[in-house]
N, C-alpha and C positions, 0 to 999 in steps of 0.2 A: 471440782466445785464450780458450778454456771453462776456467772455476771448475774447479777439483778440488772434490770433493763430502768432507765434512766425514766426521770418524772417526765421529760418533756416526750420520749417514744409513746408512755400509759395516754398523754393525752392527744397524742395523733391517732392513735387507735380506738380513742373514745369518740371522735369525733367523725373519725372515715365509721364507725359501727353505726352511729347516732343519723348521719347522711343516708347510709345503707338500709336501715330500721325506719326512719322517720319520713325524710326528707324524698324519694327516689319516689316512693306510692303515690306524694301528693304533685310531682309533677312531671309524674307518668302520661294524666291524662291531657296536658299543655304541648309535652311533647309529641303525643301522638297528633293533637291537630295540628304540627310544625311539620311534621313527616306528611300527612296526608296535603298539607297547602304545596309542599315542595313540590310534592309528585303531581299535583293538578296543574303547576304552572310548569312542569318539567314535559307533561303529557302534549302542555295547548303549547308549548315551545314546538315541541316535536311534530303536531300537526301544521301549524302554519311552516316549517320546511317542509312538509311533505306537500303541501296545497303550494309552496315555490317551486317548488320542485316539478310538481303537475304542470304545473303551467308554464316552465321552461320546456319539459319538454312536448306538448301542446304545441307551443310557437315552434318548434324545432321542425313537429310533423309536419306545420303549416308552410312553412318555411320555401321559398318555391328559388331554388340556387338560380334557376335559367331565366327567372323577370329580376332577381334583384342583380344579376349579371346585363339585361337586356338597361333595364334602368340605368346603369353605371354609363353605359357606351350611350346613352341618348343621352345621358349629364354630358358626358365627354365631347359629344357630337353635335351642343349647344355650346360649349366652352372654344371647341373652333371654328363656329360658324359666328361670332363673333370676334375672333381674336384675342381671345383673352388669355390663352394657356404661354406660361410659361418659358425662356428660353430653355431647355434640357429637359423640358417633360412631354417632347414630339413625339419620343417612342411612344412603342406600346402602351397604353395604359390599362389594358385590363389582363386579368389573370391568364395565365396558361389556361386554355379550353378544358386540359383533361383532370385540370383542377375542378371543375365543374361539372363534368361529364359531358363536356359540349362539342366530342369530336366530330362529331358528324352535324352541328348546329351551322347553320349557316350565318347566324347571328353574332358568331365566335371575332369579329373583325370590328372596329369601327365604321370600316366602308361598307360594311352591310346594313348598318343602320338604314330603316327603312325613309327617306326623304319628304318632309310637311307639303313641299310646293316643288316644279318643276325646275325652278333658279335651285332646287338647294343639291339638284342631281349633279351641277358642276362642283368639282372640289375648291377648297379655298376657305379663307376664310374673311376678315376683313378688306381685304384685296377686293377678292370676288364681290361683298356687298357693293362694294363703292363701284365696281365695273356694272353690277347688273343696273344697280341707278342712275348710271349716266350714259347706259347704252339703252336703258327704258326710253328714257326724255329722248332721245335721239331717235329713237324710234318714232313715238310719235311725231315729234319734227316732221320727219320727211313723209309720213302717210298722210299730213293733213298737208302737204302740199299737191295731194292729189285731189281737187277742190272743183266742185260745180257749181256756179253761180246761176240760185234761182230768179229768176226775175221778179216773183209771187211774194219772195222773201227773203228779209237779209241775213236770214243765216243760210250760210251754203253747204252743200252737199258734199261732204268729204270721208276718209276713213278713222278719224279721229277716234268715233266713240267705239268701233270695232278694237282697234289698236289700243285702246286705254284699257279697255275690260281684259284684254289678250295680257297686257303687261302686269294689272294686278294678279291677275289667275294663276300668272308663272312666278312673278316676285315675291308674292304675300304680303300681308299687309302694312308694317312697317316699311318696305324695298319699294313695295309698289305707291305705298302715297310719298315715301320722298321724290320716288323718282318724279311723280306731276307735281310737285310742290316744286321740284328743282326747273320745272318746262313750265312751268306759271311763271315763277321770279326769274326765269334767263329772258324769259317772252317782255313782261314788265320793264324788264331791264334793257332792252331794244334787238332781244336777240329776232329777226325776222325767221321765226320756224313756227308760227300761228298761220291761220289757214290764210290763203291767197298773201304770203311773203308780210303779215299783218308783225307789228308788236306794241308793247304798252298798253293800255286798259279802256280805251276811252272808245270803247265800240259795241256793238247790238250784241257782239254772238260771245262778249268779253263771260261773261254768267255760264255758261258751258264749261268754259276751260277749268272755273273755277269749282265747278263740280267735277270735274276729272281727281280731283283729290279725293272728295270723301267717297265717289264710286271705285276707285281703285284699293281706295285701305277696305270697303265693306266687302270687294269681290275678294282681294287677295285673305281675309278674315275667314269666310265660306270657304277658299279653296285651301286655307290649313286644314281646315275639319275635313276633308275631302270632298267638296261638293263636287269637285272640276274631274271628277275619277267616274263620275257615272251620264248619263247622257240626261235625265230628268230634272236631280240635282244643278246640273250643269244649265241645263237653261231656266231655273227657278233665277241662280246666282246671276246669271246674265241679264235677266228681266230685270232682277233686282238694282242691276248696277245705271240701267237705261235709265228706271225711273227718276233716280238721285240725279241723272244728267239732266235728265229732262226740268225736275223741279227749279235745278241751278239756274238754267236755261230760263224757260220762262220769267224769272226772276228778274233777273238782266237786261233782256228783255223790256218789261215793264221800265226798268230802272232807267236804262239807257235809253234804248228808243222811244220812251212816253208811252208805251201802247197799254190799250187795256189789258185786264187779264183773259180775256173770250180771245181778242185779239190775238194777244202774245202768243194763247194757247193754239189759237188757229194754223200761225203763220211758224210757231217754233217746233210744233209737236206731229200735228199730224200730217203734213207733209212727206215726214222721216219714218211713220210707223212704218209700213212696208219694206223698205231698206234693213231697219233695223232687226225686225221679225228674220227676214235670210240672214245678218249677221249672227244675231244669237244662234239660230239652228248650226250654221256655219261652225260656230266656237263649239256649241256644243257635242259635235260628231268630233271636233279636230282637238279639244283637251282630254277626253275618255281616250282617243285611237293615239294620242303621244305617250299618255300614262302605262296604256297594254304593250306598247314598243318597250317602255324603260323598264317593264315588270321581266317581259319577256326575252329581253337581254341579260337583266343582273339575274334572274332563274336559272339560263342557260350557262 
């Protein structure tokens, strides 16, 4: 004898039949636009990773391991030429070579980093700045004690503006305008290393000294960019650095001595052209033939 099935089974089954029959046709078509929106926005998911994707690996192709290795060690080889690194981070700081495939690169070292100016060919770091700035100033010092007194004119004839444009061209331009900034203020201050055993301000050719700064930071400036590595470069920079003296000059000139400007310019400029013309050619054979020595050493 079979169960009869209970009133509340008759109306689960009226109601799944009534869902089945009625219900499922009319939101057949609601559900297909819910299916068809899913997979449009499931498609544009899929393409924007594939366009990440692209262009991860794009940058990848591009990707150049030996400049962003070269890059690293000129970061590193500014961090000691300053002073700034670290006590414990002396070692090495760049990768194994053959992590990069750089056995045979000669670039694999920080001492191979390629050097901005001729000061930066000694090693060192803060040390070294502070030596090349006060072995600059000293330099000059003692070359303008090599001095000819014109009778025509009270500025005299010394190797000053040779030796100034010489000290920015090796220092660069920060080493080299301190270094005249440090031989202005020891001069001022009564050091006697201005020309004919001179110090303090209160003189004709005072205007000169004081262009030794902004002609030293403008050479040393040029000779980062390379100017001082080729012979043509090298006397544009050198002209360039005269004139700045020159203008100082004249100035001072005017200032101190009362003269006029024809004057100033008679007696402070062109006197010296000639002198100055064999100085530039001078630096500019002797900065190109120091650079092909220092190429021609760290090559070999």
């Amino acid at each position: 004898m079979s169960a009869r099935p209970c009133c509340s089974a008759l109306k689960s089954d009226t109601r799944r039949e009534w869902v089945t029959r009625m219900a499922l046709p009319q939101l057949e078509p609601q559900w297909a636009a819910y299916r068809s929106h899913r997979a449009r926005q499931c498609s544009s998911s899929r393409s924007r990773r594939a366009r990440h994707a692209d262009r991860v690996s794009l940058d990848a192709q591009h990707l150049d391991p030996v400049g962003f290795h070269r890059m690293s060690l000129l970061a590193d080889a500014a961090v000691r030429t300053l002073g700034l690194s670290h006590p414990g981070t002396e070692a090495t700081v760049s990768a194994p070579a053959c992590q990069h495939g750089l056995e045979d690169n000669p670039m694999s070292s920080v001492t191979s980093v390629s050097p901005r100016t001729l000061g930066d060919v000694i090693p060192g770091g803060l040390v070294r700045s502070i030596a090349l700035v006060v072995g600059g100033a000293i330099f000059v010092g003692l070359t303008a004690q090599v001095s000819i007194p014109l009778p025509f004119t009270p500025v005299p004839l010394t190797l000053q503006t040779f030796s100034v444009l010489l000290v920015g061209a090796a220092l660069g331009s920060i080493r080299g305008a301190s270094s005249m900034a440090l031989y202005l203020l020891a001069g001022v201050a009564g050091v006697p290393w201005f020309a004919n055993h001179q110090s303090g301000w209160a003189f004709a050719s005072f205007g000169y000294i004081v262009g030794f700064v902004a002609a030293a930071w403008l050479v040393g400036w040029l000779a980062e960019r390379g100017a001082d590595r080729r012979v043509v470069p090298a006397i544009g920079m050198m002209a360039l650095g005269n004139v700045i003296i020159y203008v100082c000059g004249v100035a001072g000139l005017m200032v101190f001595a009362g003269l006029s400007f024809g004057k100033a310019l008679a007696l402070g400029v062109l006197p010296f052209l000639i002198g100055d013309v064999i100085k530039i050619l001078l630096a500019a054979v002797l900065l190109p033939g120091t650079w092909k020595l220092i190429n021609s050493r760290r090559s070999s």
